[in-house]
N, C-alpha and C positions, 0 to 999 in steps of 0.2 A: 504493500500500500504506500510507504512512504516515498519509493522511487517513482511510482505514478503522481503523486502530488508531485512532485521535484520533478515530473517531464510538463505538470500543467502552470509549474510559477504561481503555487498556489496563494501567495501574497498577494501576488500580481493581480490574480483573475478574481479574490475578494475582495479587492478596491475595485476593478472595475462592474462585480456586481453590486458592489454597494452604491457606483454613482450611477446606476441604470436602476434601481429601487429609489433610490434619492430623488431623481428626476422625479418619477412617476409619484412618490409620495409630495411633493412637492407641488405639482400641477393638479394633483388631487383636491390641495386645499381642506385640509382634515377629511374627506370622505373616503378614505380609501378600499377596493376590494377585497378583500382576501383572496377571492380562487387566483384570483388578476395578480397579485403578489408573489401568490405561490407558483404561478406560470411563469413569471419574469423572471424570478428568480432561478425554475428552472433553464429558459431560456438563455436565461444570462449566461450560466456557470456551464453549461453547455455548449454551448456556441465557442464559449472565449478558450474554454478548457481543451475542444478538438483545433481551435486555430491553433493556441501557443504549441499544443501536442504535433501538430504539423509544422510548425515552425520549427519546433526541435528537431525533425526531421531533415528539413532540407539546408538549415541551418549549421550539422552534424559535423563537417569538413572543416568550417570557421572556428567552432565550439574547440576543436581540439587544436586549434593553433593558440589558442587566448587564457593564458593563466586563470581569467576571472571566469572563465567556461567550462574549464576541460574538463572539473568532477560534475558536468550534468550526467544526468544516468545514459544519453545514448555513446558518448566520448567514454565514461569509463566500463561502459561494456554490461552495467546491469538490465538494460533494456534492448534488445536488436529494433532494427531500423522497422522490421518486419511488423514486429509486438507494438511495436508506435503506432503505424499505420493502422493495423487494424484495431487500435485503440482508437486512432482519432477521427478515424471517420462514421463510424456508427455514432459516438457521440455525437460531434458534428452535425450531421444528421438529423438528428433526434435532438438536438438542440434549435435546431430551424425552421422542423418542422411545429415545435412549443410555442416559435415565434408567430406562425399561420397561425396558429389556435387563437391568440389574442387579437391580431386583425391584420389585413395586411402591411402596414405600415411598418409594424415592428419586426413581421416575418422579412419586410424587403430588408431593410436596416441590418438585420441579421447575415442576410445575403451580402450588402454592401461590405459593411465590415468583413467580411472572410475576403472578399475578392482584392479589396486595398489592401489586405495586410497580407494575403499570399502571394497575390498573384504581382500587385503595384510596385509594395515594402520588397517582400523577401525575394522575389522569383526576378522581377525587372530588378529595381533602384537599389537594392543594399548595397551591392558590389562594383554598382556603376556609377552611382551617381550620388554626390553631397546634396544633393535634393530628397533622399532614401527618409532622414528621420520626418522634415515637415510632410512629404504625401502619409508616411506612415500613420503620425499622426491620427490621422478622418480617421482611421481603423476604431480607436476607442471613442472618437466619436460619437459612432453610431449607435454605440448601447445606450447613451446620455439620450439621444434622440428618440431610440427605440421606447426606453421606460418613458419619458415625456409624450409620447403620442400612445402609449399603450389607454391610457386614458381621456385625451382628445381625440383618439382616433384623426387626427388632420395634423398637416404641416403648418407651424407657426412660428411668428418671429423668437417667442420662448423656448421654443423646440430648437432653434437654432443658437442661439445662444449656449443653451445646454451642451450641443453638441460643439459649439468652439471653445466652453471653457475646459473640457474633457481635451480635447486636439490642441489646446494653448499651452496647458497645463505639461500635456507631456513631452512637448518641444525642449524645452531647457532640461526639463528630468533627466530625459535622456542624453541631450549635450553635455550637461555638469559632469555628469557621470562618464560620459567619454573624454571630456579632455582630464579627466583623472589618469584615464586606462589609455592616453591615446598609444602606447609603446605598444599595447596590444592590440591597436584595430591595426596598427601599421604592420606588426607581426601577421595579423590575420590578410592585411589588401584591402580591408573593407574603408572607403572612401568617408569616414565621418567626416565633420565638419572640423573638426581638430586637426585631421589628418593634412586636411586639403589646403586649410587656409595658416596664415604663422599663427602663434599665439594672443597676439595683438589684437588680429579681425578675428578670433574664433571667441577673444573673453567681452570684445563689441559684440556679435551676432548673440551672445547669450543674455546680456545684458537689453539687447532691444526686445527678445524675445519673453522675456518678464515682464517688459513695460507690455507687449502684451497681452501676455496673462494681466497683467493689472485693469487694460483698456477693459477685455470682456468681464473681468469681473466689477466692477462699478460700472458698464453698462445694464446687469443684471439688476445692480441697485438701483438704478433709474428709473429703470419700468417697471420697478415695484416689488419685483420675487423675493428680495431680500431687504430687510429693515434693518434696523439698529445697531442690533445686538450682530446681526454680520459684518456693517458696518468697523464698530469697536474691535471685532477681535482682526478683520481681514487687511483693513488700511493700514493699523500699523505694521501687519505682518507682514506686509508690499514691502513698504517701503524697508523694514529692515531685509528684506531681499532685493531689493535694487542696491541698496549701500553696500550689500556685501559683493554683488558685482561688479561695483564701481572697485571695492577694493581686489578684488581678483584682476582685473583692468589695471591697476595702477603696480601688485606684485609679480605678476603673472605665475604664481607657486600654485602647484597643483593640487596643493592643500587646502589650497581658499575656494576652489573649485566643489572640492568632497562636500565643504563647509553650507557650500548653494546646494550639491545636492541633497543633502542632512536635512537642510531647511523646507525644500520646496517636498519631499516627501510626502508630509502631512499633511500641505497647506492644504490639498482639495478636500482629502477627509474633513476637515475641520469648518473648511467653508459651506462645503452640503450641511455638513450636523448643524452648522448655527442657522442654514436656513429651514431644515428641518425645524429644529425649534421653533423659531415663530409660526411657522405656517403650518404645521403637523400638531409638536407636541402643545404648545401654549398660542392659540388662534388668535383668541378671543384677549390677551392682552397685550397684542401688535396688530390686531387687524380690525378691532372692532370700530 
């Protein structure tokens, strides 16, 4: 069991079904479904669980060039390529078809996200091109999209929203974290944005890409989804991630780098839960 979670990035794929319930709890407006919950949920942990299971796949070859890789289970040999695959595609499967059951908005979403993060991310762009992380990006997207129309059933500007601050969000996550590792994408050939550019334009690029993440998130406050209490805890948390950019920019030590990644980790967790809060757990003394 435990090398199956560790081929699905089981960290990974409960943040992203937690901001694809978020959404959807969120756009609900305290009325939420249960069957609907229970289906997203399956949906979610499904879908993302046969993607990253396939990404560990084709992925395989990179994985064992790169120190921060090489004990995934398909590189140290406890899972063959074979046992992946027919893990990941029933799941898969069965995770998209959970998405049809709620309506088709969430079932497409479903579909979209696998096709940019297989076919876009891993199969075209990782190896080719320093554009790989922002297309990758839309991938988690989608699930923000997905749970946010699971409930509207339609496309909206909040649906979209949702869906950029998930694809903002994990621009720089994954930047911070490569110009840590970059000795290891260059070991691997994979073109990150550290790789490609000096450390100069790579600790600029991360730094714009906060600002943002900042932009969509105080867009979100504007049109109302979030009040106050997101407000107080998310601006100051900006900004102390932009300051630590600027200081990664002015060191350029790969340590101030870790220090963004550390930071921005949590922030999305943190951002959904305080807007959960007003608008899930306590309505009626932010929205009345």
């Amino acid at each position: 069991m435990k090398k199956y979670l560790e081929l699905i990035k089981i960290k990974q794929t409960i943040l992203l079904v937690f901001s694809a319930v978020s959404s959807y709890l969120i756009s609900c407006y305290a009325k939420p479904d249960a069957e609907i919950i229970i289906k997203l949920i399956g949906w979610a942990f499904l879908s993302v669980s046969g993607i990253t299971a396939m990404n560990m796949v084709l992925d395989r070859d990179l994985d064992a060039k790169m120190f921060r890789t090489m004990y995934r289970p398909i590189p140290r040999g406890d899972i063959s390529t074979k046992d992946a695959l027919l893990f990941s595609i029933p799941v898969l499967v069965l995770g998209l078809a959970l998405g049809f059951s709620i309506n088709p908005i969430v079932g497409t979403s479903g579909i979209l996200g696998f096709s940019v993060d297989i076919f876009l991310y891993t199969y075209l762009l990782k190896r080719k091109s320093v554009l790989n992380v922002i297309v990758g990006s839309f991938a988690g997207g989608f699930l923000a999209l997905g749970g946010w129309s699971a409930h509207t059933g339609s496309l909206d500007l909040e649906g979209l929203l949702f869906f950029l601050l998930i694809s903002s969000w994990s621009i720089p996550h994954i930047w911070s974290l490569s110009i840590y590792y970059k000795e290891d994408y260059l070991r691997a050939g994979v073109p990150m944005l550290p790789v490609e550019l000096d450390d100069v334009s790579a600790s600029k690029s991360l730094t714009i890409s906060v600002l943002v993440l900042g932009v969509v998130t105080i867009s979100i406050m504007v049109i109302g989804l979030a009040g106050p209490v997101s407000a107080i805890i998310s601006i100051p948390y900006l900004c102390l991630l932009i300051w630590r950019c600027f200081v990664l920019q002015n060191s350029l030590k790969r340590s101030d780098s870790l220090i963004v990644f550390k930071l921005l980790s949590p922030y999305l967790g943190i951002f959904l839960i305080s807007m959960i809060t007003e608008r899930v757990i306590w309505p009626e003394v932010f929205y009345s």
